[in-house]
C-alpha positions as CSV (number, residue, x, y, z in Angstrom):
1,X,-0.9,-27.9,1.1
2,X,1.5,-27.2,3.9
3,X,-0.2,-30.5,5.7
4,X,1.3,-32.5,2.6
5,X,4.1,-31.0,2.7
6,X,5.0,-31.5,6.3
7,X,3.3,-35.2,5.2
8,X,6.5,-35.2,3.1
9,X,9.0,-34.2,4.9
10,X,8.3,-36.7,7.9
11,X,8.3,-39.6,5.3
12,X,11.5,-38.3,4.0
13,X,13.0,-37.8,7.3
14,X,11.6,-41.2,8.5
15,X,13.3,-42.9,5.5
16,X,16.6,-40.8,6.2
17,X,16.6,-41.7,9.9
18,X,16.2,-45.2,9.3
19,X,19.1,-45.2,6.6
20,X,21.4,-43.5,9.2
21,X,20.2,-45.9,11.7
22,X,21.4,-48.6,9.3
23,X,25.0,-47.3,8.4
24,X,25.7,-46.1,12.6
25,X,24.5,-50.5,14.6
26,X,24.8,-52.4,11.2
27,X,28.3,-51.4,10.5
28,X,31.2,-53.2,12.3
29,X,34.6,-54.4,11.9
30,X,33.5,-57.9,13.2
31,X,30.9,-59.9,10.2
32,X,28.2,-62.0,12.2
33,X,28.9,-65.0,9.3
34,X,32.2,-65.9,8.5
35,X,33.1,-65.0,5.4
36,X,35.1,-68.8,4.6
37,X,32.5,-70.1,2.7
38,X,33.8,-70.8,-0.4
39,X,32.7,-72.9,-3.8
40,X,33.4,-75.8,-4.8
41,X,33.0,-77.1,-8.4
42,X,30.4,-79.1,-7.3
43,X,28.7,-76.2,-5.4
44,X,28.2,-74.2,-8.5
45,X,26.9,-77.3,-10.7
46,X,24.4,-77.6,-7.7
47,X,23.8,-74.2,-7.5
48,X,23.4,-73.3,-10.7
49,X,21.3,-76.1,-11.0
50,X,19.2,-75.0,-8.1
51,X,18.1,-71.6,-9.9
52,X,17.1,-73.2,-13.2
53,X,14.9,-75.3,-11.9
54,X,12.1,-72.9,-13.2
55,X,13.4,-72.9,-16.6
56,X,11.7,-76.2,-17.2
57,X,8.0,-74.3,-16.7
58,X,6.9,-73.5,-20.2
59,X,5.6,-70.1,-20.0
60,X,1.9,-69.5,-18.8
61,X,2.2,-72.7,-16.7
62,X,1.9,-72.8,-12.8
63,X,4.9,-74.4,-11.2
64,X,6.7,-75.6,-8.3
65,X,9.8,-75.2,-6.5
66,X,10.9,-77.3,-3.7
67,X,14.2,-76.2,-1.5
68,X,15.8,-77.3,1.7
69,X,17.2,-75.5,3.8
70,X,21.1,-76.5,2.2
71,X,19.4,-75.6,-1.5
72,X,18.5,-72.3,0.0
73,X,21.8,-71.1,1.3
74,X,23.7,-72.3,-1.4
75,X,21.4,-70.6,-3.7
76,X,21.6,-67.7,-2.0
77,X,25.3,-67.2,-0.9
78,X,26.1,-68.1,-4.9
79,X,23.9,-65.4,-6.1
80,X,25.6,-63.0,-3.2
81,X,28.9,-63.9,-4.4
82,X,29.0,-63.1,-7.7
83,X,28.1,-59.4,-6.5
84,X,30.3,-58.7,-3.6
85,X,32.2,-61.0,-0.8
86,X,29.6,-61.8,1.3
87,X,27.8,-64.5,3.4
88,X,24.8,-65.7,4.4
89,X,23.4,-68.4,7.1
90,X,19.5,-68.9,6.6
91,X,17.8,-71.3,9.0
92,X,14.0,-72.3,9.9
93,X,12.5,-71.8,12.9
94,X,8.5,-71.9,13.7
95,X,8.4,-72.1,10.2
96,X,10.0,-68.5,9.3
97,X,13.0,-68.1,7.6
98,X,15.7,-66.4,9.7
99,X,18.4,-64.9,7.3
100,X,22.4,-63.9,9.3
101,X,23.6,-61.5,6.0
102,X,27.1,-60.2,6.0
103,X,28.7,-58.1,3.1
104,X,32.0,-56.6,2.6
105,X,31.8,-52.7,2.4
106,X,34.2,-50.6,0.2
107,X,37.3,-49.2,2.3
108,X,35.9,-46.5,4.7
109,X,36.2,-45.1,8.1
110,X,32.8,-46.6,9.6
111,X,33.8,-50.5,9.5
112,X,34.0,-53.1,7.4
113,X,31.3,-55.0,7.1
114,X,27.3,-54.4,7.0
115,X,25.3,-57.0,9.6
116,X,21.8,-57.7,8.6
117,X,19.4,-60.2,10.4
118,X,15.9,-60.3,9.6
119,X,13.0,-63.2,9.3
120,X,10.4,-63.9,7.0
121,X,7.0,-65.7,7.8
122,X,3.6,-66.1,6.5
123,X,1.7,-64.2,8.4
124,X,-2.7,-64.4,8.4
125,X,-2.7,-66.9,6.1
126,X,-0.7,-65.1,3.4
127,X,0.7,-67.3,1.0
128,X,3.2,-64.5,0.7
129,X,6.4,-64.0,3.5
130,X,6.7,-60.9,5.3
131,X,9.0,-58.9,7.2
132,X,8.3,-60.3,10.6
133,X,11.9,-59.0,12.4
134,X,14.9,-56.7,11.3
135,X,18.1,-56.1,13.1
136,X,20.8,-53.4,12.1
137,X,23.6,-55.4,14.0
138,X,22.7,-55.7,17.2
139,X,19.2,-53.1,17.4
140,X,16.2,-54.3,16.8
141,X,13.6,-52.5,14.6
142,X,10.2,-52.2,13.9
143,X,9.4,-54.7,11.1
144,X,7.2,-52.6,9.5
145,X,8.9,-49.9,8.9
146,X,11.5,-51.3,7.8
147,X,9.7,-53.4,5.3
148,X,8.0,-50.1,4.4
149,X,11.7,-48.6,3.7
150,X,12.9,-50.9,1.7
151,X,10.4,-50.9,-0.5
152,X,10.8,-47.6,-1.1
153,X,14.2,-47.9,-1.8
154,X,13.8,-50.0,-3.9
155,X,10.8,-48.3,-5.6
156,X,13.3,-45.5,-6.7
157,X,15.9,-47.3,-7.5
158,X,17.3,-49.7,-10.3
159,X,16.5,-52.5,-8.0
160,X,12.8,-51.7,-9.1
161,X,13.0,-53.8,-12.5
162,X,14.7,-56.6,-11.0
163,X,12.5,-57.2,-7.7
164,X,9.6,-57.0,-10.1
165,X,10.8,-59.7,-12.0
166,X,12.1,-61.6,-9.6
167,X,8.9,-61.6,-7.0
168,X,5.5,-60.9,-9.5
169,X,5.8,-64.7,-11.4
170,X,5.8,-66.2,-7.1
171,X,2.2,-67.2,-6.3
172,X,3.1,-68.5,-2.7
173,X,5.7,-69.5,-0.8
174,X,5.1,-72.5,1.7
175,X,7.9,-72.4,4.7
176,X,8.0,-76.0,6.0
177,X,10.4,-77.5,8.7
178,X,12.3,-79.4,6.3
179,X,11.8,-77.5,3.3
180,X,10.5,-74.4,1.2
181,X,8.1,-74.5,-1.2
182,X,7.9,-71.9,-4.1
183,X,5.0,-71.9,-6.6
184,X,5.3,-69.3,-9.7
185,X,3.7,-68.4,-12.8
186,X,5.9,-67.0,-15.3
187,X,3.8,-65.2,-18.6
188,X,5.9,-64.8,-21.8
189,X,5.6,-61.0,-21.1
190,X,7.7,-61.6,-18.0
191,X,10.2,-63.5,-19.5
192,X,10.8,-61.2,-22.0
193,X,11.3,-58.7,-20.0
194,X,13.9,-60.9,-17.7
195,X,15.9,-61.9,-20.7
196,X,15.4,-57.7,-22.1
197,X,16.8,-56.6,-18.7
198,X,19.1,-59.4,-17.8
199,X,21.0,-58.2,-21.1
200,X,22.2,-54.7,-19.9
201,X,18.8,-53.4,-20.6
202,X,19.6,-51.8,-23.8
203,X,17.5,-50.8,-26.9
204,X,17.7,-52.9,-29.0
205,X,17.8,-50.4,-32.0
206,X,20.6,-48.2,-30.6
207,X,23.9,-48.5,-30.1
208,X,26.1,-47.1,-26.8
209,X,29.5,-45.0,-27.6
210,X,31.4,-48.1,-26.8
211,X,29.4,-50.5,-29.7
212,X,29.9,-47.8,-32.2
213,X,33.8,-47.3,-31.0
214,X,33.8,-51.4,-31.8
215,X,31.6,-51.2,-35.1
216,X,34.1,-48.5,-36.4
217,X,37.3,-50.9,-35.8
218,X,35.4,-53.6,-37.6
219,X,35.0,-51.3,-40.6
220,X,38.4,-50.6,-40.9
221,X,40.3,-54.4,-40.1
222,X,41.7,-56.0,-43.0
223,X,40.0,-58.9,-43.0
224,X,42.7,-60.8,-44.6
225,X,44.6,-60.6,-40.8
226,X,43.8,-62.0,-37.4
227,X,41.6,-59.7,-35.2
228,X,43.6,-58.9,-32.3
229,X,41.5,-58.4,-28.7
230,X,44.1,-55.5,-28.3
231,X,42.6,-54.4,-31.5
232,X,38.8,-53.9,-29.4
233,X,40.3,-52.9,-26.3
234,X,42.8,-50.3,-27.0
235,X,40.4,-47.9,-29.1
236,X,37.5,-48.6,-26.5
237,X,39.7,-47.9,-23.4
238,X,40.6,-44.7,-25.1
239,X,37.4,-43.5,-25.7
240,X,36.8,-44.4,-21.9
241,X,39.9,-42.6,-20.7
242,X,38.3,-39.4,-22.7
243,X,34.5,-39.5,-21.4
244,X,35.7,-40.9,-17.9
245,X,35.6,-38.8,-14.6
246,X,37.5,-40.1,-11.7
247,X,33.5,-40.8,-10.6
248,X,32.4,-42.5,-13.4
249,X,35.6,-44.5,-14.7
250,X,34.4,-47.7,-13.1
251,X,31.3,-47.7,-14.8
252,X,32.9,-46.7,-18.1
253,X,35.0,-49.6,-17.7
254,X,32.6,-52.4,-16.5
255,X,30.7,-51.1,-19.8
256,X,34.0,-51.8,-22.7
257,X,34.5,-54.9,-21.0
258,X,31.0,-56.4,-21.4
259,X,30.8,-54.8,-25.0
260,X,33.8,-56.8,-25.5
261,X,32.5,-60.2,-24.0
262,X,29.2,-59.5,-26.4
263,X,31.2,-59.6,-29.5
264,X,33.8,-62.0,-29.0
265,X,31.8,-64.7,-26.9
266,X,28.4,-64.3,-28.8
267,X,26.3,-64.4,-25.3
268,X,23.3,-62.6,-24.7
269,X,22.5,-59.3,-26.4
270,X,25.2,-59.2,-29.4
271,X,27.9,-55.8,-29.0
272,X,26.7,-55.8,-32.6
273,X,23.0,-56.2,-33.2
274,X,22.3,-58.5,-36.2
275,X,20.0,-56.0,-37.8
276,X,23.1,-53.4,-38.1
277,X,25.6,-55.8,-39.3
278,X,22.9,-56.5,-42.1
279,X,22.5,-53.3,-43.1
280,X,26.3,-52.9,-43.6
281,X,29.2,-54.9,-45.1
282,X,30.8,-55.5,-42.0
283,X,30.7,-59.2,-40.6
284,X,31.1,-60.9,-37.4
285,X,34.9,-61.5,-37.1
286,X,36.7,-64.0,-34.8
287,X,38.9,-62.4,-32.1
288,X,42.3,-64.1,-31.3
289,X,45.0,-64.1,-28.2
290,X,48.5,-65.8,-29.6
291,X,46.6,-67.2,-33.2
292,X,43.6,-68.8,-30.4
293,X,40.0,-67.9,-30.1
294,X,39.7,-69.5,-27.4
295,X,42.0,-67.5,-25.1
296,X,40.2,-64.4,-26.5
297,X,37.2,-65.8,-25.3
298,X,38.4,-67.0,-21.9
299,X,40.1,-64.0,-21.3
300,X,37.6,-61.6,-21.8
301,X,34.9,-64.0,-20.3
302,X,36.7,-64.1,-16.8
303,X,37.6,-60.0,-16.9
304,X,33.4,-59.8,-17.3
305,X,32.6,-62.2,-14.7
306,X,35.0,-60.3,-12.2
307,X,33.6,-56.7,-13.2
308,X,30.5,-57.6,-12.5
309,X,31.1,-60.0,-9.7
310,X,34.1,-60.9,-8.2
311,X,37.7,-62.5,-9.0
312,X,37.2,-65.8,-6.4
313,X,33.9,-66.5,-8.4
314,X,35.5,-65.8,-11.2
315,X,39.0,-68.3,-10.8
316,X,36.4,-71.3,-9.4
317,X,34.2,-71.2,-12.5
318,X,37.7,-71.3,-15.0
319,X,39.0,-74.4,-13.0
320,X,35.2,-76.1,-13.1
321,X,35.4,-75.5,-16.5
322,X,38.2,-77.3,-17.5
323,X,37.7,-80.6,-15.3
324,X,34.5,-80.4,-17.1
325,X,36.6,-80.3,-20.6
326,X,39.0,-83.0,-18.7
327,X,35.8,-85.9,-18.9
328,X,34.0,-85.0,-21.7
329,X,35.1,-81.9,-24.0
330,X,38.8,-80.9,-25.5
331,X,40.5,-81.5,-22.0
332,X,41.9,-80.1,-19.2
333,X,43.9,-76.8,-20.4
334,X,46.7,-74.6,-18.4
335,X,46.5,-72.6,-21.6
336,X,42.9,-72.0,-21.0
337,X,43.2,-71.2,-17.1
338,X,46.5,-69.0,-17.9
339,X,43.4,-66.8,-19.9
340,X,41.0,-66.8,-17.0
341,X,43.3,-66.3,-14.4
342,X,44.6,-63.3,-16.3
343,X,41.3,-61.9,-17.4
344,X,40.1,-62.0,-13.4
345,X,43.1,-60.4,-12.9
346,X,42.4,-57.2,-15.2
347,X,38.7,-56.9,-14.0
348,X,40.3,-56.6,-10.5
349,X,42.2,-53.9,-12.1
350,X,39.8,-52.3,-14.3
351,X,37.3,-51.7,-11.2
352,X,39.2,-52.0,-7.8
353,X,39.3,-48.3,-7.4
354,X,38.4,-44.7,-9.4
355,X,42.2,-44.3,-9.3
356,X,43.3,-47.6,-10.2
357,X,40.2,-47.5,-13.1
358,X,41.4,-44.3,-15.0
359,X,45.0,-45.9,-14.7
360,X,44.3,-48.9,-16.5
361,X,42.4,-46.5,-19.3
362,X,44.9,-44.7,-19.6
363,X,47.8,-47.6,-19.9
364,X,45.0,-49.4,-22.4
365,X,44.7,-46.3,-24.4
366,X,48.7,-46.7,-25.3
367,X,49.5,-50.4,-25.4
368,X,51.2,-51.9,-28.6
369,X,50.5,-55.5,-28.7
370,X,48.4,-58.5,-26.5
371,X,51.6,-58.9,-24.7
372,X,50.7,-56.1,-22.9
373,X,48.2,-57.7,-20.9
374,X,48.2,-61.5,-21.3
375,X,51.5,-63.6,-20.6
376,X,51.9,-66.1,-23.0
377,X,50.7,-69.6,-21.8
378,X,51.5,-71.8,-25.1
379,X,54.2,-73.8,-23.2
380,X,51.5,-75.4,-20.4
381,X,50.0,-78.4,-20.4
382,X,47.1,-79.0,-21.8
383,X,44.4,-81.3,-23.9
384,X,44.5,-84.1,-21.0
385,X,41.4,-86.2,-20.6
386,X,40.1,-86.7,-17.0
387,X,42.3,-90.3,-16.5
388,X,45.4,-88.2,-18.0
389,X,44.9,-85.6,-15.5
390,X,44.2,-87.8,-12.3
391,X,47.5,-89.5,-13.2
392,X,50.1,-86.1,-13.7
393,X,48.1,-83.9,-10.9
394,X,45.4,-86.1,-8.7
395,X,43.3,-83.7,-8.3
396,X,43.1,-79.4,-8.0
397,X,44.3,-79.8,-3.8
398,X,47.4,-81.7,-4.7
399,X,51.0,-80.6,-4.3
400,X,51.7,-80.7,-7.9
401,X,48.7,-78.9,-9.4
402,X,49.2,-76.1,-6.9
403,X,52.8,-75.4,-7.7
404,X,51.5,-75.2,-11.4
405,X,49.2,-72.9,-10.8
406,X,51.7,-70.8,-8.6
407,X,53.8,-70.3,-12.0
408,X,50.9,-69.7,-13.6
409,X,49.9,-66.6,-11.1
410,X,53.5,-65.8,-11.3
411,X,53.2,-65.1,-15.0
412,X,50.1,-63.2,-14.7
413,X,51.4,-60.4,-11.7
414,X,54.4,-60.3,-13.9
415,X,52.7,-58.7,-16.8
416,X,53.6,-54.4,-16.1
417,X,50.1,-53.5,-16.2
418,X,49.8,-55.8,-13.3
419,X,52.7,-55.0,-11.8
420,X,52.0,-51.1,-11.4
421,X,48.6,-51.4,-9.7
């Protein structure tokens, strides 16, 4: 007994020694990739084009996945960014993949940014990668170990359901000079559980505080009037300023904000599953900003994207979506962007900080009308085809455009919820 305990204790010290190792050479005020890379609309049609490639495997069939080295690190730093500002360079060499990571910390006293360099090769003819080399900064450590950490990390962790999913369907990965290739088999079992997890993870039967907050407003709207997005937010933020802590009001908020997004955009695992709406006589109501569903939508769609990754990701994926609507939709929109660029701002706000978090619950809790936290943006332009908007603004770098979208960001920061953060 006291051998496995002392067994226990070194495995536990081993995994804390290699954590603080981590934090004390991989921490630095200086990232090891520079942190310019940005998108451009045509990086995120790539990108997302990139990682659903496998969608076109039916399920129980073997597939492949070819990558270069460019698909790769777009791939990779899009996926990055969506989670926190970060960068990544991934090269080939000897035929291992050599990944330079860099992500932004949190504020704190140790640095700014965490430096990770490690490589991954096929090693005795394993058609799976390994951990061949790790570096905390600039210290070199034993692969092995490392490899043997992480896994255990992730083991009792969250992480645990998503590196599942994301590594059981791969059946090999080939490294080649000029390219990497990925084949998978993806069960109908897997995918469930992908599209069950990738949905918050919720029963399905239950509802959370925060649906049951939203059902109850439902119940009691006259349906005769327009539903409000104040009308979801207010009640919801209140019942977040009363179960928050200053530890948990982050989370609290990340949470009204994507119950919000289920029920007004319809995506994913409905706020309101259908099963309860049919066992009541409440129905599915639009939600409007200035008598517009569409500005609901757009607003709340951009404060989700930035909650749960970040505002630049955020702004480029409102602007590729209306030069998308510019050739072939309802056309380019400053209404629209006016929505987004306001909704990324109040995820910013929402989740910046604990202190800034229970401030906006609190400010949400008392607000009287939309107003409150989306400027009006009737008076822009908007409805031009692509030919319309080449000839009034060129393109999204010209002089014009940008001074447009300067009054536009004026509007937004001068909104008093915005202004007191």
């Amino acid at each position: 007994m006291k051998t496995l305990l002392r067994l226990l204790f070194a495995c536990l010290a081993t995994v804390l020694l290699f954590c603080a190792v981590l934090v004390f050479f991989g921490v630095s005020d200086t990232p090891d990739v520079a942190l310019k890379w940005s998108l451009t609309p045509a990086d995120i049609m790539r990108a997302k084009k990139i990682l659903h490639e496998g969608s076109k495997t039916k399920p129980d069939e073997i597939g492949t996945l070819e990558l270069t080295r460019a698909d790769l690190n777009l791939a990779t730093n899009y996926l990055l960014n969506r989670y926190s500002k970060s960068a990544v360079n991934i090269s080939v060499k000897e035929n291992k993949l050599k990944f330079i990571v860099t992500a932004t910390l949190p504020e704190n006293r140790l640095g700014k940014y965490v430096n990770i360099t490690f490589r991954l090769g096929n090693e005795d003819n394993n058609p799976l990668p390994s951990l061949t080399k790790f570096k905390a900064g600039k210290l070199l450590l034993p692969s092995k170990l490392a490899e043997l950490v992480i896994s255990k990390v992730i083991e009792h962790t969250s992480l645990k359901d998503y590196f599942i999913l994301a590594t059981h369907p791969i059946e090999a990965v080939r490294i080649d000079a000029d390219k990497i290739v990925i084949t998978y088999h993806s069960n109908r079992e897997t995918l469930a559980k992908a599209r069950d997890l990738l949905t918050h993870g919720t029963e399905k039967t239950a509802l959370n505080p925060y649906q049951q907050q939203l059902l109850d407003v439902l119940a009691h709207h006259d349906p005769n009037w327009r539903l409000s997005l104040a009308e979801l937010l207010k009640p919801l933020f209140a019942l977040a300023y009363q179960r928050s802590t200053l530890d948990t009001a982050i989370e609290e908020n990340k949470q009204v904000i994507f119950t919000v997004n289920d029920y007004v955009n319809k995506e994913g695992q409905q706020a309101l599953p259908s099963h309860l709406l049919d066992a009541t006589s409440i129905r599915q109501t639009p939600t409007f900003l200035y008598k517009r569903i569409d500005l609901a939508q757009h607003f709340i769609g951009s404060a989700t994207i930035t909650a749960s990754a970040n505002g630049q990701l955020a702004q480029m994926m409102g602007e590729e979506k209306e030069l998308s609507d510019a050739k072939s939709g309802s056309g380019f929109s400053f209404v629209d962007l006016t929505a987004d660029k306001a909704g990324t701002r109040f995820g910013e706000v929402a989740t910046a900080s604990p202190e800034s978090a229970r401030k906006l619950q609190k400010i949400m809790s008392e607000i009287t009308h939309y107003r409150d936290f989306m400027p009006d943006p009737t008076h822009f332009p908007e409805h031009m085809n692509e030919a319309e908007f080449k000839k009034r603004y060129g393109s999204i770098e010209s002089p014009i455009y940008k001074k447009l979208v300067k009054q536009i960001d004026a509007q937004v920061a001068g909104v008093a919820i915005y202004k007191t953060q």
